[in-house]
Steps between C-alpha positions, in 0.01 A plus 500: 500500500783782580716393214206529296401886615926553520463420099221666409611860709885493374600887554479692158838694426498863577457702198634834401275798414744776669393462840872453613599435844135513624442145323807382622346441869544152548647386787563195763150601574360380149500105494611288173235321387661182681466663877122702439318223728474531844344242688183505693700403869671797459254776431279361806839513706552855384137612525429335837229288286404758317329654856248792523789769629726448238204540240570834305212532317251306234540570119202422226687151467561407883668630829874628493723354814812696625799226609842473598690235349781296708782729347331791649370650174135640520278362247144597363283159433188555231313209584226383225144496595330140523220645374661712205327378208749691266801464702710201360511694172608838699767314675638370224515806316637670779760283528575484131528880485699577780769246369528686232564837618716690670482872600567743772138581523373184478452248820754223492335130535705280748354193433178284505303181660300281320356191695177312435273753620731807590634736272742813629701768351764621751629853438724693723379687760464895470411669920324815298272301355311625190413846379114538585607432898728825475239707287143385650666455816390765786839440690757416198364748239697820677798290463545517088604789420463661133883435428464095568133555302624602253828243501249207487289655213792480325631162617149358396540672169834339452377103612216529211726686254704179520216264507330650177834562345820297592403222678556145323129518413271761514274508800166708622484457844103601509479553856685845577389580838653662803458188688697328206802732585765368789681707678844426618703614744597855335123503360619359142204413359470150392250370219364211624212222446502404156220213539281719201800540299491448148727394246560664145706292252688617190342851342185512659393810646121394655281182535102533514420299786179422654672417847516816650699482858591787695407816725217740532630779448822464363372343198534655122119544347601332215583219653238485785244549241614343155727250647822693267824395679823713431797646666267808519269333758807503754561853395161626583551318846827670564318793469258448731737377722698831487160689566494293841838585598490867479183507656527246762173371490297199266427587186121365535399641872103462584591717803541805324243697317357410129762753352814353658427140546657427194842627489576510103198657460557798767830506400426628128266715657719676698759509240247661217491804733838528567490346868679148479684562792172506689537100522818489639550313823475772806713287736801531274744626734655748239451456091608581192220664323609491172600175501142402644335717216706323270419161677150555453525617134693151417207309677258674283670421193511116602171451549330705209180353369646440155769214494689654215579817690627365808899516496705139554729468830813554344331860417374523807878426658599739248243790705621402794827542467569818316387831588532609150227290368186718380169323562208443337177610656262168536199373373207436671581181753333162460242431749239226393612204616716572797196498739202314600433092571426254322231248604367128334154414395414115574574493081828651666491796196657841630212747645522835641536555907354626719701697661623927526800447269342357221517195293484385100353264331606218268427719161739769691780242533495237246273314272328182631737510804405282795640539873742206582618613811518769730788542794528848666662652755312726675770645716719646230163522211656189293339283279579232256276448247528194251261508169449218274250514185467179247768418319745703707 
């Protein structure tokens, strides 16, 4: 069984692309392909059996464990759901992917357990946990200052720049999200769970897909809506994402009042009269406020309504990075799609909720679509959402 999955997820070779010494991150940290399994004895050893005050949180695909192995190295342990109806096929891509690359900005996999019923990713283990504890956060928030905001903007930028660009394969995450951003020790921000990922082999620049997984939210219109799967769909993400940090607060927040409860929206409202800034985050100790303005600008430009006119990340590094660059004012964002829930008839066809936010139904999204399954989380507004139609 082992020598099987050892064959089957041989590391790729790291490609060029010009990402330089920032691929070159491998270390005694990243396992051959001979040493990636870690038995089951020692992750209960390291987890004290996997016990309630070790658990560090629970993901859309099962709980997360924090351990310590007998070396004294701390270890995260993603631990598959029993009852994950979709997650032998995220493992294994997760697995598959994470061999392959190799990145700065991108979490490192240690190793993995497979045993008749168990299956575990082991990562290392990063104290600041992930981005959406420091930014929704009422103690940790004060903490990030716009400098390290704007650091891990740009360190995100940089992890998909290589994933769409100079990676061995090209690769759309589809699940940008604060809470899919580690942390480590000097707040480097970490791109991690890559259980949606997706593939693209060769030329190809999109796939139409009528398995849409990812985030309300976060999610590009086109995709949420038409099921139109491109580099662009992690662009539109980022930009959300950026929204997020400079304002410290969710980008979809029932809390708040119709005008600002979603974020993209307000923002482009605020930045049509010449207020951006207005979003910023008020507990940022001291900040830049050009950079923010141009922060904010950038996120608009990612997440404009038309796919076409929203700028690639190696553009968007490009911004970033030089004061010099002139941009472009933005298009009117893409919102339908990004909020609402879905629900299933008994003939399990899509139908609009009932709820505040808003739903769509199955002539929004795609033709003759039927729900297959549904798997949210509702503590960070997650959702996977399979679709499968005859003949697909």
């Amino acid at each position: 069984m082992k020598l099987m999955f050892c064959g089957c997820w041989r590391r790729g070779k790291i490609g060029g692309g010009g990402g330089g010494s920032e691929q070159q991150q491998q270390s005694s940290s990243q396992p051959s392909p001979w040493n990636l399994f870690i038995d089951l004895k020692t992750l209960e050893v390291a987890t004290d059996d996997f016990s309630e005050s070790n658990l560090l949180g629970q993901g859309g695909f099962g709980p997360v464990y924090k351990g310590v192995l007998e070396n004294g190295q701390e270890i995260a342990v993603k631990k598959l759901s029993l009852n994950s109806r979709q997650g032998v096929r995220e493992f294994t891509n997760e697995v598959k992917l994470l061999l392959k690359v190799q990145h700065r900005n991108l979490v490192s996999l240690l190793g993995c357990c497979i045993t008749s019923d168990q299956k575990m990713l082991v990562y290392p283990y990063f104290p600041n946990r992930s981005l959406d504890h420091f930014l929704f956060g009422n103690s940790s928030a004060a903490t990030l200052d716009w400098s390290k905001r704007f650091e891990i903007i740009g360190g995100v930028a940089k992890g998909l720049v290589y994933l769409h660009e100079e990676s061995p394969v090209k690769i759309i995450h589809r699940d940008i999200k604060a809470s899919n951003i580690l942390l480590d020790d000097q707040l480097n921000p970490k791109i991690a769970d890559f259980g949606l990922a997706r593939l693209f082999q060769g030329d190809d620049t999109h796939v139409n897909t009528f398995k849409i997984s990812g985030t309300y939210g976060y999610m590009a219109p086109e995709y949420a809506m038409n099921g139109y799967l491109s580099a662009k769909a992690d662009v539109f993400s980022f930009g959300v994402l950026v929204l997020e940090i400079v304002s410290g607060r969710k980008n979809l927040d029932k809390r708040l009042d119709e005008e600002k409860s979603d974020l993209l929206s307000y923002a482009w409202k605020v930045f049509q009269e010449g207020k951006a800034l207005e979003i910023m985050d008020p507990t940022i100790p001291s900040g830049n406020g050009d950079e923010a303005a141009q922060c904010i600008q950038i996120a608009l430009l990612c997440c404009q309504a038309v796919l076409s006119d929203r700028p690639d990340m190696y553009t968007v590094h490009l911004m970033l990075s030089s004061d010099s660059f002139s941009l472009p004012k933005p298009g009117r964002p893409g919102t339908r799609g990004r909020v609402g829930r879905w629900t299933s008839t008994p003939n399990s066809t899509l139908t609009k909720a009932s709820t505040s936010s808003g739903g769509y139904t199955a002539s929004d999204t795609t033709k003759a679509s039927t729900l297959y399954s549904v798997a949210e989380d509702h503590s960070r507004n997650s959702i996977s959402v399979s679709f499968t139609t005859e003949g697909r």
